[in-house]
Kinemage of the C-alpha trace (Angstrom):
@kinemage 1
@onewidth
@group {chain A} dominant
@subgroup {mainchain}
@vectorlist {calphas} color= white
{ca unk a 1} P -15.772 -6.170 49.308
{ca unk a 2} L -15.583 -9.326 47.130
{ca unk a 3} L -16.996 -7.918 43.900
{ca unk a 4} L -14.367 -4.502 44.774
{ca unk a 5} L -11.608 -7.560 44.651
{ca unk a 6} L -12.803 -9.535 41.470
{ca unk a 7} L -13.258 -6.416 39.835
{ca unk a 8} L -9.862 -5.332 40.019
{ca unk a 9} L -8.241 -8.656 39.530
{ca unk a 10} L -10.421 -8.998 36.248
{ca unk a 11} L -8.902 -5.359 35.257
{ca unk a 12} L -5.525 -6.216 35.752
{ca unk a 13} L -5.891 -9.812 33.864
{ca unk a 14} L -7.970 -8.040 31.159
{ca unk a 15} L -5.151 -4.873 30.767
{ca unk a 16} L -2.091 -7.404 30.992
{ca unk a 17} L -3.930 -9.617 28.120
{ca unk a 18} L -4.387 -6.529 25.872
{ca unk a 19} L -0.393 -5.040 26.665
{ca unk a 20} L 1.642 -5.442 23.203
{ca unk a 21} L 4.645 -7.167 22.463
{ca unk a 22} L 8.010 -5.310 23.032
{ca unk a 23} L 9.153 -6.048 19.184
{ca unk a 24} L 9.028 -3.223 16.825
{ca unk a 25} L 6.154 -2.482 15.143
{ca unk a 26} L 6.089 -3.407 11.231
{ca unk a 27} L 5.768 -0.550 9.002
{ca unk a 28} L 5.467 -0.706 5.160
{ca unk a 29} L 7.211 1.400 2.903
{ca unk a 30} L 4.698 4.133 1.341
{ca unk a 31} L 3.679 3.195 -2.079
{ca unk a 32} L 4.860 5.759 -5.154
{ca unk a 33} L 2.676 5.697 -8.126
{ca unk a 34} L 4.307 7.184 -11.043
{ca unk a 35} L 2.246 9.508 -13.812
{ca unk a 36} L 0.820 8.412 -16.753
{ca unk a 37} L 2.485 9.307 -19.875
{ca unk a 38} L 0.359 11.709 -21.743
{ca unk a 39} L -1.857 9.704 -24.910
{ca unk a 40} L -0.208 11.782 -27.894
{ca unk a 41} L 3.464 10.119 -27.241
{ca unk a 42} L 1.633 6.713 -27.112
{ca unk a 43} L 0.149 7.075 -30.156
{ca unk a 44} L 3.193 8.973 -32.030
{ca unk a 45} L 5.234 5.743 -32.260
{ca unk a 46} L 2.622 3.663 -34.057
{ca unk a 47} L 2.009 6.617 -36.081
{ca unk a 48} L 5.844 6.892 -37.435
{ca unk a 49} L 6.181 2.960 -37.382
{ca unk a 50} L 3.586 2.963 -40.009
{ca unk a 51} L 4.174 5.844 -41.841
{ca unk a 52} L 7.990 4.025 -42.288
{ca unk a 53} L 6.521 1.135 -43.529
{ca unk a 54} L 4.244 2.943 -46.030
{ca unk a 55} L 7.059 4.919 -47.004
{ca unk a 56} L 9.234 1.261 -47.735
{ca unk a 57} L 6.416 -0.153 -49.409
{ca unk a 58} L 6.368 2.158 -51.813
């Protein structure tokens, strides 16, 4: 009858130890990647840059 009584008084402690808090739970924002522009724009303005600089050198 002892061990019935320590059992459930070290289930209650143990379940009233593990009970959350009543504040609202944090939640972060989802993160949003954006795309990649594509490698051919990249490249185009070096491309003219240099080609107008060629052109003023000469």
């Amino acid at each position: 009858m002892k061990k019935l009584v320590l059992a459930a008084a070290l289930t209650a402690a143990a379940s009233t130890a593990s009970a959350g808090s009543m504040a609202d739970a944090v939640v972060e924002p989802p993160v949003v990647e954006e795309e990649a522009s594509s490698s051919s724009a990249a490249i185009l303005v070096p491309l003219l840059l240099i080609a107008i600089v060629a052109a003023a050198a000469s």
